[in-house]
C-alpha positions in Angstrom: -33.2 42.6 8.3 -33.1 42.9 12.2 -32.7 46.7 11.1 -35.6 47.1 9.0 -37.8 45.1 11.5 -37.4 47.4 14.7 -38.1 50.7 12.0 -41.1 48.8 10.8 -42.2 48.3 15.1 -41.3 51.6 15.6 -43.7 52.7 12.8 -46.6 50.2 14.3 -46.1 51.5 17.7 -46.8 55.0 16.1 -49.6 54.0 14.6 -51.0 52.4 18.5 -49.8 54.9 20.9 -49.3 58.2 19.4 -51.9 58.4 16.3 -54.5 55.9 17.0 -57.8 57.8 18.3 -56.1 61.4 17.4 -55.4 61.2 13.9 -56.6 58.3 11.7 -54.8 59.4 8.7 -51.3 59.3 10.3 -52.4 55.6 11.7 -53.1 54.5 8.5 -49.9 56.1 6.7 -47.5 54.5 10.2 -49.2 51.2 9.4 -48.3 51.6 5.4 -45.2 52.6 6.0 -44.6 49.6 8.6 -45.7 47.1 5.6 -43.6 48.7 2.9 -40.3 46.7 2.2 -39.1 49.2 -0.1 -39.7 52.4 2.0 -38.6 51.0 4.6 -35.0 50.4 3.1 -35.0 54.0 1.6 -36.0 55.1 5.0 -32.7 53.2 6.7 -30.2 54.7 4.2 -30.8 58.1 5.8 -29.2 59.6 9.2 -31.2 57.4 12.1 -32.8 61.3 13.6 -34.5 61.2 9.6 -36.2 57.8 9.8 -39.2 59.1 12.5 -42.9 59.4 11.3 -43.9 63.0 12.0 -41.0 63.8 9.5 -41.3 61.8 6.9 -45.3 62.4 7.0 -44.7 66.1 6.9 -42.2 66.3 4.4 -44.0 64.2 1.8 -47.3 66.6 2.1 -45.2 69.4 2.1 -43.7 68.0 -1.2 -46.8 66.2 -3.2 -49.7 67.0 -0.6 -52.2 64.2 1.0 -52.3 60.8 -1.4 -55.9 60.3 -2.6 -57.9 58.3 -0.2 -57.2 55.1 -2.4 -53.8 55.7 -2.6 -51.7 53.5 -0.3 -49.5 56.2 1.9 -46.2 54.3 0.8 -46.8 54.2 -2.5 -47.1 57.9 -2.8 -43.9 58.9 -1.1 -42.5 56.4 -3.3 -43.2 58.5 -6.2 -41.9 61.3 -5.0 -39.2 60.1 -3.3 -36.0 61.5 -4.5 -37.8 65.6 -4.1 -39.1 64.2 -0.9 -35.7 63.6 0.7 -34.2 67.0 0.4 -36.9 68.1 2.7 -36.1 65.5 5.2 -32.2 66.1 5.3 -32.7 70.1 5.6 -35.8 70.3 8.1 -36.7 68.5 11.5 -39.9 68.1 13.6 -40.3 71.7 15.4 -43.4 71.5 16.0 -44.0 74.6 17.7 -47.2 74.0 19.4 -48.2 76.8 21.6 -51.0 75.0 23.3 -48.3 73.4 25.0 -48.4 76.9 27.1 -51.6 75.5 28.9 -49.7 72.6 30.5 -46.9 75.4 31.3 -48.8 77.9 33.2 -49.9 76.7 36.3 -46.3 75.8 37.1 -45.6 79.0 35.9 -47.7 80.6 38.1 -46.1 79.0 41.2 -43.2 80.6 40.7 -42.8 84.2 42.2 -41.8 86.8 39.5 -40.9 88.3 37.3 -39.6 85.6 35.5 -37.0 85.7 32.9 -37.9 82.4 30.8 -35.5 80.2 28.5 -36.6 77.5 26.1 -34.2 74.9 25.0 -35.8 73.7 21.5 -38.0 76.8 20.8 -38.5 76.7 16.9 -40.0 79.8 16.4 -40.5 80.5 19.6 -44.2 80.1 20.2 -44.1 79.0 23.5 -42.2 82.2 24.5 -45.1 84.1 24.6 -47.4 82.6 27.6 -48.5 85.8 28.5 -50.1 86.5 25.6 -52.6 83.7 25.0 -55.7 82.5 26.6 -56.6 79.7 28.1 -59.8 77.5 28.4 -59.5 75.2 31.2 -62.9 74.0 31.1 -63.6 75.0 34.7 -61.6 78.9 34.4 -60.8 81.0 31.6 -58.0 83.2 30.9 -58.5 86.3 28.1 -55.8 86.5 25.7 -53.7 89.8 26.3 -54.7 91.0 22.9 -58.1 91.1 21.2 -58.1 88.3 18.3 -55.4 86.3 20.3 -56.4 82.5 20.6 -57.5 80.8 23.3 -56.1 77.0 23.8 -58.2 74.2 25.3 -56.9 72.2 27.8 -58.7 70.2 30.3 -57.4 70.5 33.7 -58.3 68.1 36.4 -59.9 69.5 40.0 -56.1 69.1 41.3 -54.3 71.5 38.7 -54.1 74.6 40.5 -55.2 77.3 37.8 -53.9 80.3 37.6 -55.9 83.5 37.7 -53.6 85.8 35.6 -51.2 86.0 33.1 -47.0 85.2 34.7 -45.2 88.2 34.6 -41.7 88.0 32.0 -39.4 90.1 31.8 -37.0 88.5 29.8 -37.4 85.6 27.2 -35.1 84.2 24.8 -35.0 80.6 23.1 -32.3 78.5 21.3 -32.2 75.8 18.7 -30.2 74.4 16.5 -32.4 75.6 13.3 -34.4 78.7 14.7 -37.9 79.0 12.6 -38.3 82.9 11.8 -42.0 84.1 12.3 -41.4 86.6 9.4 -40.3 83.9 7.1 -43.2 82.3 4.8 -41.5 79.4 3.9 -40.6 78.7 7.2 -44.4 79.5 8.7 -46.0 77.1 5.9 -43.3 73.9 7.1 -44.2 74.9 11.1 -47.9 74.3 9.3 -47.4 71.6 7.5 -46.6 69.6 11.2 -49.8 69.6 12.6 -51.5 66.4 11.7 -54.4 66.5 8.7 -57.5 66.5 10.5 -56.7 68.8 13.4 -57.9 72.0 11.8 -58.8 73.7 14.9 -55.6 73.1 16.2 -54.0 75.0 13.0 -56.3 78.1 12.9 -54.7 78.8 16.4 -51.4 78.4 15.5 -51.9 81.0 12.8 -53.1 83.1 14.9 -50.3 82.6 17.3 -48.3 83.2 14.2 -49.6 86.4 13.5 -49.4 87.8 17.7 -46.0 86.3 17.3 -45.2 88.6 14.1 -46.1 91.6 16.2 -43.4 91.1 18.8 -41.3 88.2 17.4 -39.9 86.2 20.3 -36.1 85.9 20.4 -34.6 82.7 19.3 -31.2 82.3 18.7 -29.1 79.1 16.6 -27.0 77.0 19.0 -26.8 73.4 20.9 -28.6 73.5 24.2 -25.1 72.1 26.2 -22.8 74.7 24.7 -25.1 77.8 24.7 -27.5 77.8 27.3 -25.1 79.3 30.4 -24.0 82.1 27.7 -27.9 83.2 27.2 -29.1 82.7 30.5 -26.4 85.1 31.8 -28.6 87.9 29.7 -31.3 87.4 32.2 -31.6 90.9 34.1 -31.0 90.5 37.6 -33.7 90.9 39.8 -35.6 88.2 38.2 -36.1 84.1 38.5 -34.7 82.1 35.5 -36.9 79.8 34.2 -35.4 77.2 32.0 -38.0 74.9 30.5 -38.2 72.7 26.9 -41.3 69.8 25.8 -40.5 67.2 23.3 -36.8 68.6 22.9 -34.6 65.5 25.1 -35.7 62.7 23.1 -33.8 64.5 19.9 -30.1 64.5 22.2 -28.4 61.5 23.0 -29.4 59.7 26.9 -24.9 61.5 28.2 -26.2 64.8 27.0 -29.5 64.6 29.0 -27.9 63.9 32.1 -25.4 67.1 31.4 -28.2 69.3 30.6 -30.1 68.1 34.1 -26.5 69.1 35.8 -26.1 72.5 34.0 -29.1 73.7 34.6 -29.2 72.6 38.4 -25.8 74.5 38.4 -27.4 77.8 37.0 -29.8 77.8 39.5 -32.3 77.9 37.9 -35.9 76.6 37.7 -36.5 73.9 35.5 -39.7 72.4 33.3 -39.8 69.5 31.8 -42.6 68.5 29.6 -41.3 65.7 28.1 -42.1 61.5 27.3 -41.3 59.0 30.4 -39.0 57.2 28.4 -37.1 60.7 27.5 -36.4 61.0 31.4 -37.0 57.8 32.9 -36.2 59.0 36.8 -38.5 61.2 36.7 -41.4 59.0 37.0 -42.2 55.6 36.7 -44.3 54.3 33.1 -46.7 53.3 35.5 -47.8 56.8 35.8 -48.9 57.0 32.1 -51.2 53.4 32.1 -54.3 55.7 31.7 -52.9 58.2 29.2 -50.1 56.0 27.4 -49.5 58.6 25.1 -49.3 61.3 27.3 -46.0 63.6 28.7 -44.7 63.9 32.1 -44.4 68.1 33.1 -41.5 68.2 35.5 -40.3 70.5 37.9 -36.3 70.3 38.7 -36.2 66.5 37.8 -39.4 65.6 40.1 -42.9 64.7 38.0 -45.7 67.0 39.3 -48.6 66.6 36.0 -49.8 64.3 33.6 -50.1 66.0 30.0 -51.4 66.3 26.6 -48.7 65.9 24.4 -49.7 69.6 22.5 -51.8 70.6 25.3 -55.0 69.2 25.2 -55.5 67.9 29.1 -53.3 68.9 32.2 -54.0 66.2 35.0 -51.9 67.1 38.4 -50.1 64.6 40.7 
């Protein structure tokens, strides 16, 4: 009972903190699920890493679609249920959201290049390409290298120093357990299926990041960010600064294999970007810093805060 009670508040908090004012249809469904007995107990009998909302949420539209607006959210997993679960065991939450390249860049741009960048947790490996979007910072915008590239929003505060070109890479490679390929439909069409029902904006640019991405597919290869990352970030050429950097990848590796990562990549020598929730990495900064933006991310640099951030890039606010 004490089980099924902390899923159901971890449902509700959802429902308050991440979806409430962003997406009313996934505050709704948290609060269904929350209030569904039965759910719930289906929900418990699979692996703890399988019981989160985004997952669920995305694997039941990917199934049967969006319920009916009178159709209660739990009732239509429910009756789908045993094709539902299938897609929960074999697929995870990689949301690949390049806007999260926004909050990346001027941190980026501090750093003297050419870089050779690394992402831990890359999916497809969206977020390999910074130098190939734009970027609308309200107050300065950057071109996309290519003509019909998108452009991401993201409001920066007067503090955020902006850059004024693109970083120069050299080299980029990402890992992840189960690398999304760009030239895969099926894969393309679950990478869609993440981002939430009413942000359609949001998804025309990550098509069209798709289809840059398709033209020069970023490298991502399988593997668990403690026993692969030193093997791959030896491939960097020399000459260049390694940049190792990951957003919304620690909270999915247990709190020992955090503090391992921290000390491998310190020992690499390497720079290292965080973009990640306050509770992911606690020492970083305090929860205070989020009281005006509790669902926001903490952007990082080498284990000390430096920005306040959209979780998929919508606002960069420096510290």
């Amino acid at each position: 009972m004490m089980r099924m009670e902390t899923l159901a508040d971890s449902y509700r908090t959802f429902a308050k903190r991440e979806a409430s004012g962003i997406s009313p249809t996934y505050e709704a469904y948290a609060c269904s699920v929350a209030e569904s007995g039965t759910l719930l107990e289906l929900l418990l009998q699979l692996p703890s890493g399988k019981q989160q909302p985004n997952l669920l949420f995305a694997a039941t539209r990917h199934v049967i679609g969006l319920p009916d607006q009178d159709t209660d959210f739990a009732r239509h997993a429910l009756g789908a249920w045993d094709a539902i679960v299938p897609v929960i065991l074999s697929r995870s939450t990689q949301t690949n959201e390049p806007g999260r390249c926004a909050c990346f860049l001027p941190a980026f741009a501090q750093l003297e290049g050419p870089l050779a960048i690394l992402e831990v947790g890359a999916s497809a490996g969206l977020c390999l390409l910074p130098d190939l979007y734009g970027y609308d910072y309200g107050r300065s915008v950057l071109a996309p290298a290519r003509q019909g590239g998108p452009v991401f929003p993201c409001q920066a505060s007067a503090q955020t120093p902006l850059p004024h070109a693109h970083p120069q890479i050299a080299w980029r490679a990402g890992l992840d357990l189960n690398p999304l390929d760009v030239g895969k439909d099926e894969d393309m069409d679950w990478l869609k299926t993440l981002v939430w029902p009413e942000q359609k904006t949001r998804r025309t640019r990550l098509e069209a990041a798709i289809e840059m991405a398709k033209s020069q597919p970023p490298r991502v290869i399988a593997g668990d960010l403690i026993a692969q990352t030193e093997a791959l970030a030896s491939e960097a050429p020399s000459g260049t600064r390694l940049v190792i950097f990951h957003t919304a990848v620690l909270t999915y590796v247990s709190p020992e294999a955090r503090k391992e990562f921290a000390v491998l990549v310190k020992d690499l020598g390497a720079e290292w970007l965080a973009n990640e929730s306050v509770r992911t990495l606690p020492d970083v900064a305090p929860s205070a810093i989020l009281e005006a933006h509790p669902g926001a991310f903490v952007l990082s640099r080498n284990g000390h805060a430096i920005a306040r951030t959209g979780p998929h890039g919508q606002f960069i606010e420096w510290l």
